[in-house]
C-alpha positions in Angstrom: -2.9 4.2 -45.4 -2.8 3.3 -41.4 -3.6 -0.6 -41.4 -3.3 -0.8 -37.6 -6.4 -2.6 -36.2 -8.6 -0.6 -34.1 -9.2 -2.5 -30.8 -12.5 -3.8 -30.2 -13.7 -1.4 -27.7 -13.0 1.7 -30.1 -14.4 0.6 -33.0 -17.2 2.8 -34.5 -18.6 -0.5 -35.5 -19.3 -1.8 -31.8 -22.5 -1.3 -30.1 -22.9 1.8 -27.9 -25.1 -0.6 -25.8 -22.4 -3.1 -24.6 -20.5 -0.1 -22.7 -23.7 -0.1 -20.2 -23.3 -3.3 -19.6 -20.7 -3.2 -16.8 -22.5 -0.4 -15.4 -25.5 -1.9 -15.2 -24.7 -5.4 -13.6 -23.1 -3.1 -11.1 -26.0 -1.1 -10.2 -28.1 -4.4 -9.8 -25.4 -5.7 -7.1 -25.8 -2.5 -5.1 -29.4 -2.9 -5.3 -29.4 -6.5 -3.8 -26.5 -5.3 -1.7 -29.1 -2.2 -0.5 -32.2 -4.1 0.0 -30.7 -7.2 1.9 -31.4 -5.7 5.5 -35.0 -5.5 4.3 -35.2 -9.3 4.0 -32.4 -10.6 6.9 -33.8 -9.9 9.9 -30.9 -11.5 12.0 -28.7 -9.0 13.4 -25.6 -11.3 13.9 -25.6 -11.5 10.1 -25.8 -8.1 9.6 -22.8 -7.3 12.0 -21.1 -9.9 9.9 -21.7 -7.8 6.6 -21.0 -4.8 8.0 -17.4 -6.6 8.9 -17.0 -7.5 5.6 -17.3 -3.6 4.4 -14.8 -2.8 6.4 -12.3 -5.5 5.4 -13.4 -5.0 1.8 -12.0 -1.5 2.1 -9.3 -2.0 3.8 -7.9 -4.7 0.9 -8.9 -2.2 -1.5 -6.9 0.4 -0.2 -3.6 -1.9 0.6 -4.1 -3.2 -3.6 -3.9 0.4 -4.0 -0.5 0.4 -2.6 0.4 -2.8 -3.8 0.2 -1.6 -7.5 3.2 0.4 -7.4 5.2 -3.0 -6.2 5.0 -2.5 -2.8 3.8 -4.9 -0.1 2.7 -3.0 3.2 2.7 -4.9 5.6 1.6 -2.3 8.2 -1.6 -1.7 6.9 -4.0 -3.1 9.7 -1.9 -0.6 12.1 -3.3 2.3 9.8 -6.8 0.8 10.4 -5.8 1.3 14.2 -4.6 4.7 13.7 -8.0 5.7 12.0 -9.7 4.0 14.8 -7.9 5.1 18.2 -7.9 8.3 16.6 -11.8 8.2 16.3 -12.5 7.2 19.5 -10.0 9.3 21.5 -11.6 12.3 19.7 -15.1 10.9 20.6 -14.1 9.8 24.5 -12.3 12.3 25.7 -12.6 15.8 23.6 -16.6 14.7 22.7 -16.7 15.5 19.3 -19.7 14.4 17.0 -18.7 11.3 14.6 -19.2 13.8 12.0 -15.8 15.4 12.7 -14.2 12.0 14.3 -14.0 9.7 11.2 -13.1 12.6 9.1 -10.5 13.2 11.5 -9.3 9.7 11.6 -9.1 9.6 8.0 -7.1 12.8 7.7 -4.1 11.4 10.7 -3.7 8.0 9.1 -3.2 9.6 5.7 -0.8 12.1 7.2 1.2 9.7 9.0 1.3 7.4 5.9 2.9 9.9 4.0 5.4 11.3 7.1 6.2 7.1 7.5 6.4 6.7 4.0 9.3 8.6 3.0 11.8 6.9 5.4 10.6 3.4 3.0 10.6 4.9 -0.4 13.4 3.7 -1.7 13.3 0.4 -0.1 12.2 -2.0 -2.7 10.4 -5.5 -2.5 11.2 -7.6 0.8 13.3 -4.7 2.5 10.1 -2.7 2.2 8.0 -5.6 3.3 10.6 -6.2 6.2 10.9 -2.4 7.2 6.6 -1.6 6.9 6.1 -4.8 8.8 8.5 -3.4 11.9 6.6 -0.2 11.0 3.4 -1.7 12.1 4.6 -3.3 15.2 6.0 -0.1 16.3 3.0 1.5 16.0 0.6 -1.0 17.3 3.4 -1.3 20.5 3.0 2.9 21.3 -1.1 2.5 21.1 -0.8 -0.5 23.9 1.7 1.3 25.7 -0.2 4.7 25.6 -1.8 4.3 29.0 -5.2 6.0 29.7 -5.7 7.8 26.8 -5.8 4.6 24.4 -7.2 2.3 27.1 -3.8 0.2 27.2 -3.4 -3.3 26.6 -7.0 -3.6 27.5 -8.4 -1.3 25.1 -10.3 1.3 24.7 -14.0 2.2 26.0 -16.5 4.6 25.7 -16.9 5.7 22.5 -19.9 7.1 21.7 -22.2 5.2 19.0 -23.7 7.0 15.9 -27.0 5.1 15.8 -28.6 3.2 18.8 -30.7 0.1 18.1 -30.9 -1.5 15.2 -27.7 -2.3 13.1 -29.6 -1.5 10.0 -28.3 2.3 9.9 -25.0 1.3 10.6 -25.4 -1.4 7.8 -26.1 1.2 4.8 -23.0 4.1 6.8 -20.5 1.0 5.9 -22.1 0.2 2.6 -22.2 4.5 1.8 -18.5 4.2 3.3 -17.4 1.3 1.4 -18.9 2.8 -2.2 -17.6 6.1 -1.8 -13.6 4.2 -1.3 -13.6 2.1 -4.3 -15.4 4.8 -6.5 -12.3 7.4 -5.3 -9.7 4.1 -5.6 -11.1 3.1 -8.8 -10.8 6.7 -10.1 -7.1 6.9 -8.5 -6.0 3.4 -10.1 -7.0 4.1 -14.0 -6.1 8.2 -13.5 -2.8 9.0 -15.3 -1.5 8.6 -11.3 -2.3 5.1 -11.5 -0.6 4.5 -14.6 2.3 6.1 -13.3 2.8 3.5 -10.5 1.9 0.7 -12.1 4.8 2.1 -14.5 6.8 1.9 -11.9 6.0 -1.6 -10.2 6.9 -3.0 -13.7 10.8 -1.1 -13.7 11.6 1.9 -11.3 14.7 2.6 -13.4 12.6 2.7 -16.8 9.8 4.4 -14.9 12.6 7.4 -13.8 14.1 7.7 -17.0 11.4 9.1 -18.5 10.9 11.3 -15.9 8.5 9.9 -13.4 9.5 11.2 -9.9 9.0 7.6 -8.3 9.6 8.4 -4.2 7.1 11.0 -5.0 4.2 8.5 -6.3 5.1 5.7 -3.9 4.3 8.2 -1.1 1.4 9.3 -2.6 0.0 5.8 -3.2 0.3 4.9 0.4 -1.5 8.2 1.5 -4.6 7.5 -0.3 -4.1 4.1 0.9 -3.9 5.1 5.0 -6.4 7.5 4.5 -8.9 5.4 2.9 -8.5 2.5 5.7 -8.5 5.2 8.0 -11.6 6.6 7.3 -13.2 2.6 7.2 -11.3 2.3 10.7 -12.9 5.0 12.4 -16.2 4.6 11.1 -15.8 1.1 13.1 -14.5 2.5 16.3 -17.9 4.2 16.7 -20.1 0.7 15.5 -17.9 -1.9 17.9 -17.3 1.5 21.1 -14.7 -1.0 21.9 -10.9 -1.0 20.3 -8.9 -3.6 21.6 -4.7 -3.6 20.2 -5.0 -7.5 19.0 -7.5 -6.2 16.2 -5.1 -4.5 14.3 -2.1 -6.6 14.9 0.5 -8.2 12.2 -2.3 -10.8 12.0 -5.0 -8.7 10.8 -2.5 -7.1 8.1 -2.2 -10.9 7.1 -5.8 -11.7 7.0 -5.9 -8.0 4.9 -3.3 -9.3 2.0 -4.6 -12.6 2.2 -7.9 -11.4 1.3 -6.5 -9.2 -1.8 -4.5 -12.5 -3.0 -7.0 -14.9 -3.2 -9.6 -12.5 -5.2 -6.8 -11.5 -7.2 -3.9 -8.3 -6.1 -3.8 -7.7 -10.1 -7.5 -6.6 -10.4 -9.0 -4.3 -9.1 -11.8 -6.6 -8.5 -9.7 -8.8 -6.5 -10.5 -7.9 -3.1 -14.4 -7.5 -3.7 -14.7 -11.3 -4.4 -11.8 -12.4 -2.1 -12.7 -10.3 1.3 -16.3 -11.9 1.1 -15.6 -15.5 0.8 -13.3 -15.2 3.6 -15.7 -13.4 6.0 -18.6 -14.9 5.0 -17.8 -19.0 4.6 -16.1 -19.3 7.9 -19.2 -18.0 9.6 -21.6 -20.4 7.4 -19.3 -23.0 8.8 -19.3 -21.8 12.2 -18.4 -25.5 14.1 -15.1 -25.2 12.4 -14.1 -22.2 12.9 -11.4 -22.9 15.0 -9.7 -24.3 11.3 -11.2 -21.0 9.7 -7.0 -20.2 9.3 -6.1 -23.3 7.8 -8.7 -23.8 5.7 -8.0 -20.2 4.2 -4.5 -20.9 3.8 -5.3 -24.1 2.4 -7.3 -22.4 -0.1 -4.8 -19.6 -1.4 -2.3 -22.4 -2.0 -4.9 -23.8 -4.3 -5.8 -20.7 -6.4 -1.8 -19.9 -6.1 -1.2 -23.0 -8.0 -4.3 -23.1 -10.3 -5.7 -19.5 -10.3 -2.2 -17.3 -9.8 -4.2 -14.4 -10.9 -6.9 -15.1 -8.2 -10.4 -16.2 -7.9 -11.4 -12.9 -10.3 -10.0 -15.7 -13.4 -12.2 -18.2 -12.2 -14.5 -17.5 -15.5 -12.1 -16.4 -17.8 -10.3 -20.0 -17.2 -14.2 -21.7 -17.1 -14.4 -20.4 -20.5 -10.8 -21.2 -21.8 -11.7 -24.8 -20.6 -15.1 -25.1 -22.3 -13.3 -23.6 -25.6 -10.4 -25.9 -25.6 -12.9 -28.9 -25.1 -14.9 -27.7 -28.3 -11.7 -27.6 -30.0 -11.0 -31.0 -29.3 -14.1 -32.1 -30.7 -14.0 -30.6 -33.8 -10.1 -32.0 -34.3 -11.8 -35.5 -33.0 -14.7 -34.5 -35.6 -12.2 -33.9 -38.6 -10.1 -37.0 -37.5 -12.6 -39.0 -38.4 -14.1 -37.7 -41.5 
């Protein structure tokens, strides 16, 4: 007889009900998440959340990368590309948003995977090292592109979606931002994602049991471009302004920051991080010049106590409050 134990999750003897439960606390968070314009009325705050979609994705989509071990450190220059792209389409060819983000999407994706294969063998800090020069490059040629990017003083005229209120630009992000993770989400826990994460733990194990691993590393930073892309040009027609500072080596760092401190090892991470960076700073707004070192004091914190990020904040609330009511009960028996 087979005495393995059946994990929890797969046991006939589990109720159907708990596997609704995940589900469901999600649906209830994109409810609230839906019906907050109804009940904030200020518009700065809204511009603020709709800011927070956008960096929420773009974590996302670098975690996606990250999973197969590699750091990208050109990722904010793929949020450019998805953006200049937009808004050249829209400025000087007139094309509808419709076919603009679409299109910016499509060219990041593209050039991640053309730029991609030059790195794919590079492992760890050379990749880190030769991404990072990657991203300079590419955020040099969109300053130096004259006229048809705007410059170093960035580029103007793009033609908005919606006009007015920020409300309908509010629920495009939030319809942007669901349909990324849903499509990363499925990518990550698809045989695909397995593959990479495969790899990330030993590339040599990974290929000798025949997993082609240039061929997924390539692939992961695809989806990963085109999926910031898409978030990038959806922005270039909300701000009708790009500027080359906003996706500098600076904004890549603000991007991995925001992935570390919610956690790079779940996929989670970056939905708990990417807010409490956004959002506190601005709550705080007097000290916002010390927005940078509060933040970095705060991932040296969760590096040292939470090294899986703030996404283990309950699991080690709970290891806490059972080692305690161990301790009783030892102090309990001691004395008895």
């Amino acid at each position: 007889m087979n005495n393995r134990q059946i994990p929890a999750e797969y046991s006939p003897n589990t109720p159907k009900r708990t596997k609704w439960v995940k589900p469901l606390i999600l649906a209830v968070i994109v409810i609230v998440i839906a019906i907050l314009p109804l009940v904030i009325k200020s518009s700065y705050i809204l511009h603020i959340l709709i800011l927070t979609f956008v960096y929420i994705v773009a974590s996302a989509s670098f975690r996606t990368i990250a999973i197969s071990g590699q750091f990208a450190l050109a990722h904010a220059a793929f949020l450019g590309i998805g953006a200049y792209i937009a808004g050249m389409a829209s400025r000087w060819l007139g094309w509808p948003p419709w076919f603009t983000i679409p299109s910016g999407a499509i060219v990041a994706g593209i050039l991640g995977v053309i730029s991609g294969y030059p790195f794919a063998r590079l492992r760890s800090l050379y990749y880190s090292m030769g991404s990072l020069f990657l991203g300079v490059a590419i955020n040099t040629a969109t300053s130096a592109a004259g006229i048809w990017t705007g410059g170093y003083s960035g580029l103007t005229g793009v033609h908005p979606i919606f006009t007015g209120s920020r409300v309908p630009y509010y629920y495009l992000f939030l319809g942007l931002t669901l349909l990324s993770l849903i499509a990363l989400y499925r990518f990550e826990f698809s045989r695909i994602g397995l593959n990479l994460k495969a790899i990330a733990q030993s590339h040599q194990v990974a290929s000798s049991v025949g997993i082609n691993e240039v061929w997924y590393r390539v692939l992961a930073l695809g989806i990963g471009c085109f999926f910031v892309g898409l978030i990038g040009a959806g922005y270039a027609h909300y701000n009708m302004v790009l500027s080359p500072t906003s996706f500098n080596l600076a904004a890549t760092l603000w991007i991995v920051m925001y992935a570390l401190i919610g956690g790079i090892e779940s996929f989670a991470g970056p939905l708990i991080g990417t807010p409490i960076l956004v959002i506190i700073p601005e709550v705080f707004r007097d000290l916002k010049n010390y927005s940078p070192y509060v933040s970095a004091g705060i991932l040296i914190i969760i590096v040292y106590f939470m090294p899986k990020g703030l996404v283990d904040l309950p699991n080690l609330i709970l290891s806490l409050f059972r080692n305690r009511k161990k301790d009783k009960k030892a102090a309990r028996a001691a004395e008895t």
